[in-house]
C-alpha positions in Angstrom: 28.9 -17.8 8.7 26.2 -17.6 11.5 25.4 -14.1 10.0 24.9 -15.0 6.6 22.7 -17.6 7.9 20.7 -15.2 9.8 20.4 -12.5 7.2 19.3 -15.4 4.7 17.0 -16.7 7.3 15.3 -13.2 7.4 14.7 -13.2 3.4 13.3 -17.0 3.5 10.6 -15.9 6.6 9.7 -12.5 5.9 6.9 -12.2 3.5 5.7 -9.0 1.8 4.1 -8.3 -1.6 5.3 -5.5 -4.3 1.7 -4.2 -6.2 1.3 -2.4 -9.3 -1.5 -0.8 -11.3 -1.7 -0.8 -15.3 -3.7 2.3 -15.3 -4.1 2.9 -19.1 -5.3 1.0 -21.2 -7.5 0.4 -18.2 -7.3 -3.4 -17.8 -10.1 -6.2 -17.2 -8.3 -6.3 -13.7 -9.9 -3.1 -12.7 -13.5 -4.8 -13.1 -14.2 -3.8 -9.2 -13.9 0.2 -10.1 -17.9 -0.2 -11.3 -18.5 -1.5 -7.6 -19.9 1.2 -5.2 -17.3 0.6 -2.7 -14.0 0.9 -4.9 -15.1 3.4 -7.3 -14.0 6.7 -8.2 -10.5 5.3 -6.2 -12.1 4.1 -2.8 -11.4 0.5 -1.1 -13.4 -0.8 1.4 -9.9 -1.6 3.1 -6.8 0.7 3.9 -3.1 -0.1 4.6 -0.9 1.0 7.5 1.1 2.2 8.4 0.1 5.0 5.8 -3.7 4.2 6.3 -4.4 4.6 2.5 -6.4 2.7 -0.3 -4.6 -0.5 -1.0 -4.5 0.3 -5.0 -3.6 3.6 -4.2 -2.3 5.4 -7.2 -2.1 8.6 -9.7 -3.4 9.6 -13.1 -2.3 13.0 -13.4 -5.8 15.3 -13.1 -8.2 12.0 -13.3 -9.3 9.7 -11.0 -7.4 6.2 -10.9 -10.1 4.2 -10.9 -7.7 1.1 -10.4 -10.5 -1.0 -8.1 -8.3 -4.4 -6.9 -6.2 -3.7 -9.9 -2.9 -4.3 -8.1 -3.6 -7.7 -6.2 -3.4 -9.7 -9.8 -0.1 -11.2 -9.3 1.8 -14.4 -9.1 4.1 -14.9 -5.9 6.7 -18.0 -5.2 7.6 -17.6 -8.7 11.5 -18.9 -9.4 13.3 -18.7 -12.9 13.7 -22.2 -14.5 10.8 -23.4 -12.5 7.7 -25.4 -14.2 4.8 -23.0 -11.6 4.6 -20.9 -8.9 4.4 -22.1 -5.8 2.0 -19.8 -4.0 4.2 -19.5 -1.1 3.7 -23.0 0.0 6.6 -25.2 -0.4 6.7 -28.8 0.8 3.7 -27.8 2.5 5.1 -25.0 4.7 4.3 -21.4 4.1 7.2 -19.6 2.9 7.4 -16.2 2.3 8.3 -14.8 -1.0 9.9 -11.2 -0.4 12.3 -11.0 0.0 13.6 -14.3 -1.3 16.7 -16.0 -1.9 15.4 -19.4 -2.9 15.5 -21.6 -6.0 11.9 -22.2 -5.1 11.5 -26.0 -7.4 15.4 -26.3 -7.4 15.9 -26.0 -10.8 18.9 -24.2 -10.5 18.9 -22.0 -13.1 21.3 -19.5 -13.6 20.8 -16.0 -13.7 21.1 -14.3 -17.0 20.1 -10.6 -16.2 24.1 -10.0 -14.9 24.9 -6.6 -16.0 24.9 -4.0 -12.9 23.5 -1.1 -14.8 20.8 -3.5 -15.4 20.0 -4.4 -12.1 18.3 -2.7 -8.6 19.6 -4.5 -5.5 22.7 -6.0 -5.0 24.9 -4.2 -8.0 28.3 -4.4 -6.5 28.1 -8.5 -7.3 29.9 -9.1 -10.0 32.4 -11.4 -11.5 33.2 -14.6 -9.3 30.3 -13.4 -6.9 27.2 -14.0 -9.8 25.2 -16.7 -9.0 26.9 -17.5 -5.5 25.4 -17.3 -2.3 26.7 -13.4 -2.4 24.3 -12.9 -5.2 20.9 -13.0 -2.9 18.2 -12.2 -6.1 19.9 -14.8 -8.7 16.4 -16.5 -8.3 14.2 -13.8 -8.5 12.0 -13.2 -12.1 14.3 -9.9 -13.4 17.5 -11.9 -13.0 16.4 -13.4 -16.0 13.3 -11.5 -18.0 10.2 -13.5 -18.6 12.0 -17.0 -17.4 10.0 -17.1 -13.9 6.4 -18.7 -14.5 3.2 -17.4 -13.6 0.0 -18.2 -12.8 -1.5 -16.5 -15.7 -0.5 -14.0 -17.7 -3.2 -11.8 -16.9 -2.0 -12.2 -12.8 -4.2 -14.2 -10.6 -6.6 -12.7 -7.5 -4.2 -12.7 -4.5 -1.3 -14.2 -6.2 -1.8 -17.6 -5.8 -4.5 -20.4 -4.4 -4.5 -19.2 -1.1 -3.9 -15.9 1.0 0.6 -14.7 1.6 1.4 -12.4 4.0 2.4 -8.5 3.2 -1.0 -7.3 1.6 -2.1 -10.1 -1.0 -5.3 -9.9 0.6 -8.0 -9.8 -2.5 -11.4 -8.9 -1.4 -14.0 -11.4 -2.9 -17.0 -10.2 -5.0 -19.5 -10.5 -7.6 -16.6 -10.2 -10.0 -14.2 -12.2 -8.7 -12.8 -14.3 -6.1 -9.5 -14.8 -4.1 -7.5 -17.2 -6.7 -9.2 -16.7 -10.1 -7.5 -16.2 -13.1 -6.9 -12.9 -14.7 -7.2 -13.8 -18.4 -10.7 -15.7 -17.5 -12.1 -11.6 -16.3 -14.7 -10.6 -18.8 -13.6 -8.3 -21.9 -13.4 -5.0 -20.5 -13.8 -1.8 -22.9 -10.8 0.2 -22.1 -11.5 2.6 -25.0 -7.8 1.8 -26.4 -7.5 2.0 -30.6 -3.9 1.9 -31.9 -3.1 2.0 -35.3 -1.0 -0.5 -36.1 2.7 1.0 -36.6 1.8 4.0 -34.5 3.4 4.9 -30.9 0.5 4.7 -28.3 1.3 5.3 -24.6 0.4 3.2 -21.7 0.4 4.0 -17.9 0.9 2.7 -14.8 2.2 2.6 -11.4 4.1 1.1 -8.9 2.5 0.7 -5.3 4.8 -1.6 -3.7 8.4 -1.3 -5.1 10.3 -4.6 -5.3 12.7 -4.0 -8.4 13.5 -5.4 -11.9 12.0 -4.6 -14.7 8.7 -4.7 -17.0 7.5 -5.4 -20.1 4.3 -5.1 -22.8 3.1 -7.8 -24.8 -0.3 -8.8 -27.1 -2.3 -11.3 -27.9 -5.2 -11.8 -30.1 -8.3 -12.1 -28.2 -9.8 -14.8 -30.3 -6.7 -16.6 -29.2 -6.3 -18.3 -26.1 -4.7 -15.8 -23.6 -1.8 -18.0 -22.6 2.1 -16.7 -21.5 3.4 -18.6 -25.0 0.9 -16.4 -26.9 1.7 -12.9 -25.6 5.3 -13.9 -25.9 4.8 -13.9 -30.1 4.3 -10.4 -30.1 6.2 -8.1 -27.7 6.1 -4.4 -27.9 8.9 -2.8 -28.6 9.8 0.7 -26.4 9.5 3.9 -29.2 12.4 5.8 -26.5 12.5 6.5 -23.2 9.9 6.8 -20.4 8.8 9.5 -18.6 7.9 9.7 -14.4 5.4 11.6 -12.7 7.5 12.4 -9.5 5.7 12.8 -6.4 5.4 16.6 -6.6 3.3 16.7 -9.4 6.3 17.1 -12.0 7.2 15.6 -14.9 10.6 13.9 -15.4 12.2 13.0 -18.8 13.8 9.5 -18.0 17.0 7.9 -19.1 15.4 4.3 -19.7 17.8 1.5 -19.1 16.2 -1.4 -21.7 17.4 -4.6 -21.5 17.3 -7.8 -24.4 16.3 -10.9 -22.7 15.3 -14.4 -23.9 12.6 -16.2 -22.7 11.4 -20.0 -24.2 13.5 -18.8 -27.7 11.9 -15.4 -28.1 13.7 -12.5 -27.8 12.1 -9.2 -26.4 13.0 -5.9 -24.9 12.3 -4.9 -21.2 12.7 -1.8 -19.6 14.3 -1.6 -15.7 12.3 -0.2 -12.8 14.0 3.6 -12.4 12.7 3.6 -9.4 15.1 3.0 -6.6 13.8 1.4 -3.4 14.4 3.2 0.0 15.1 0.3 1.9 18.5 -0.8 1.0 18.9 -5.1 1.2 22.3 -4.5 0.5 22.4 -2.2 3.6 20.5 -5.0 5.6 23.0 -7.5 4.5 26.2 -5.8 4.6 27.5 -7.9 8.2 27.0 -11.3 6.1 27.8 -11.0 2.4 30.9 -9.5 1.3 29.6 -7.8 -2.1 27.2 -6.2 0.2 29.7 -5.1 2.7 31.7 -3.0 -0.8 28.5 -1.5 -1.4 29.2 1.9 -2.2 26.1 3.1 -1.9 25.4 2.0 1.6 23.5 3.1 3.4 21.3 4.5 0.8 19.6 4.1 -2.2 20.3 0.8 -3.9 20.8 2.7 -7.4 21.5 6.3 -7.6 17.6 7.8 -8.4 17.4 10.1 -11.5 15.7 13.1 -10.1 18.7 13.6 -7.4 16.4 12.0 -4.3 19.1 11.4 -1.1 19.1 9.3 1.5 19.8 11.0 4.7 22.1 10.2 7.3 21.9 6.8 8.5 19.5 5.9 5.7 16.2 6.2 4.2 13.4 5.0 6.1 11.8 1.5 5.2 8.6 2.5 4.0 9.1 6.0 2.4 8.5 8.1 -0.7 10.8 10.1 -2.4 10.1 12.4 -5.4 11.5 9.8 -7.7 12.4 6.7 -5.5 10.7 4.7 -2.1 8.9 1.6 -1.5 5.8 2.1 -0.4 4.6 4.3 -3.2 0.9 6.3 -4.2 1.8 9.1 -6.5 4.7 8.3 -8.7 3.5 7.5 -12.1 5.4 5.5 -15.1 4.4 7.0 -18.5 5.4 4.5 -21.3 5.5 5.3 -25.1 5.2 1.9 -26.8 5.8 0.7 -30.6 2.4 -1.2 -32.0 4.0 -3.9 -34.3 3.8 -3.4 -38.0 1.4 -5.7 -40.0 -1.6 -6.7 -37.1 -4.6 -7.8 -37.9 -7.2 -5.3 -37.2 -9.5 -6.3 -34.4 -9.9 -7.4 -31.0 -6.6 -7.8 -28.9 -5.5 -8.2 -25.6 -2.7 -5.9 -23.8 -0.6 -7.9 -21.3 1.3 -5.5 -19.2 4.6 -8.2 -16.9 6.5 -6.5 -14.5 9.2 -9.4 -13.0 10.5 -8.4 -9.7 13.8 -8.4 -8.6 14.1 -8.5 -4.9 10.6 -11.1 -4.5 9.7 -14.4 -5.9 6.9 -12.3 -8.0 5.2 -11.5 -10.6 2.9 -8.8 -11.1 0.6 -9.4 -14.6 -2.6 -7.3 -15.9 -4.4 -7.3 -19.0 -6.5 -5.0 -21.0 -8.5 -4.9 -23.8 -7.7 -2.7 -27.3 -8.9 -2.2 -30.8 -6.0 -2.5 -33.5 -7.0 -0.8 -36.7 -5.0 -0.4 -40.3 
């Protein structure tokens, strides 16, 4: 018992933040790209223990240009809750990746239960969902699109005030630790989808927490609210493909997952990413579903390009071709159905990605043209 209270100490206090880039459409979130010191893929600021660009990320032969697009986010985020937290609970900071708490004590159950639809933890199943065992039944991809946010457009930082593990937003002339994604000026990503047609979209994962991901719209005469972007969903038009590490292309097999969310139905797709840092590894001493873990120590899914672990396990913070954590050249390529029967105009892109390990949600927006 005095382990399991330790190794869910560690997930309440240690604080880290997954990042992501929506890369195309390029999103209003990007607005720092025209900015001397981010453009053309620069940052003022560089992370260790890697010392690269925060945003760092890949577009095949072109430039990401992604400026501060991956600190738009919403962190302390539980399903069933009314907000976010911010990381500040009761007035004490408390840190938000990994976590294993029903942050408002709504106690929600999760929904998302299936294995094969799940990063962390997969060996909990049966009698162990939803115990103790069951260390993400909080987190936003245990149940798709049930964990609040900020803003569905993310939020500069995360949350009011600055969390620990890299939710540092730089302040500008744009925009400022705290504001609100969907309140960004109208950015002209260049984007015209015909409606009924597949378009692609693109983006990346910097910080790899888990879960699962999803795209949405919203006309921009509308107000950009979560309820809105929740009427239309896009639906996948087959499976994704992954820029691996190398270079390569990789044809995926897409796990896509039906969730409901406030009486609307929509499909999400699952992160194919595996993380290299294994929390079922880290928690095999105190929870017994951990402890059966077949994969231990390794990968917390089996990755789809054939990536290994090797002996002893895969370090915290590495990159595979196809898997890792702490990630600047794998690249998600999406092909996406534009719903039948839009009216032609201005609308707004919402790109969600709930994570599965982390109270978080990582939210970006961009601007398109719909046509007949």
């Amino acid at each position: 018992m005095m382990k399991r209270a330790a190794f869910l100490l560690a997930l309440v206090v240690a604080t880290a933040s997954a990042h992501s880039n929506l890369i195309s459409p390029k999103p209003r979130n990007a607005i720092d790209s025209s900015l001397p010191a981010w453009h053309g893929g620069k940052s003022p600021d560089v992370w260790q223990p890697h010392g690269d660009f925060p945003c760092a990320c890949r577009n095949g032969s072109s430039v990401c240009d992604a400026g501060q697009t991956c600190l738009w986010m919403s962190v302390g985020c539980s399903i069933g809750c009314a907000e976010c937290d911010g990381g500040t609970i009761a007035g004490a900071s408390v840190g938000t990746n990994p976590n294993s708490l029903d942050r408002c004590g709504g106690g929600m159950r999760p929904t998302n239960n299936d294995p094969l639809a799940r990063t962390f933890n997969r060996n909990c199943t049966g009698d162990c969902i939803g115990t103790e065992d069951d260390f993400t039944r909080f987190n936003p991809w245990r149940a798709p699109g049930n964990a609040p946010t900020f803003d569905p457009c993310g939020r500069a930082g995360g949350g009011p005030h600055p969390t620990g593990g890299h939710g540092e937003y730089i302040n500008t002339s744009n925009a400022v630790f705290g504001d609100l994604g969907s309140a960004l000026p109208v950015l002209d990503s260049g984007a015209v989808w015909k409606a009924g047609s597949t378009v692609e979209a693109i983006w990346n994962v910097r910080a790899n927490h888990g879960g699962g991901y999803i795209y949405r719209l919203c006309p921009l005469a509308s107000e950009l609210t979560e309820a809105c972007f929740r009427d239309t969903p896009m639906a996948f038009a087959g499976h994704s493909s992954l820029m691996m590490a190398n270079g390569t292309m990789l044809p995926l097999a897409s796990t896509f997952v039906e969730s409901w969310a406030h009486g609307t139905a929509a499909t999400w797709q699952m992160l194919p990413i595996p993380m290299s840092h294994d929390y079922c590894k880290a928690g095999a001493a105190a929870a017994p579903a951990c402890a059966a873990n077949n994969n231990a120590p390794g990968l917390p899914f089996p990755s789809q390009c054939g990536d290994a672990c090797p002996e002893g396990g895969c370090p915290g913070l590495s990159q595979g071709n196809c898997s890792g954590e702490w990630l600047s050249n794998i690249t998600m390529y999406d092909q996406l159905k534009v719903p039948e029967g839009l009216l032609p105009g201005a609308w707004v892109l919402s790109f969600r990605w709930d994570c599965e390990s982390s109270a978080q949600v990582w939210q970006q927006c961009a601007d398109v043209t719909i046509v007949e």
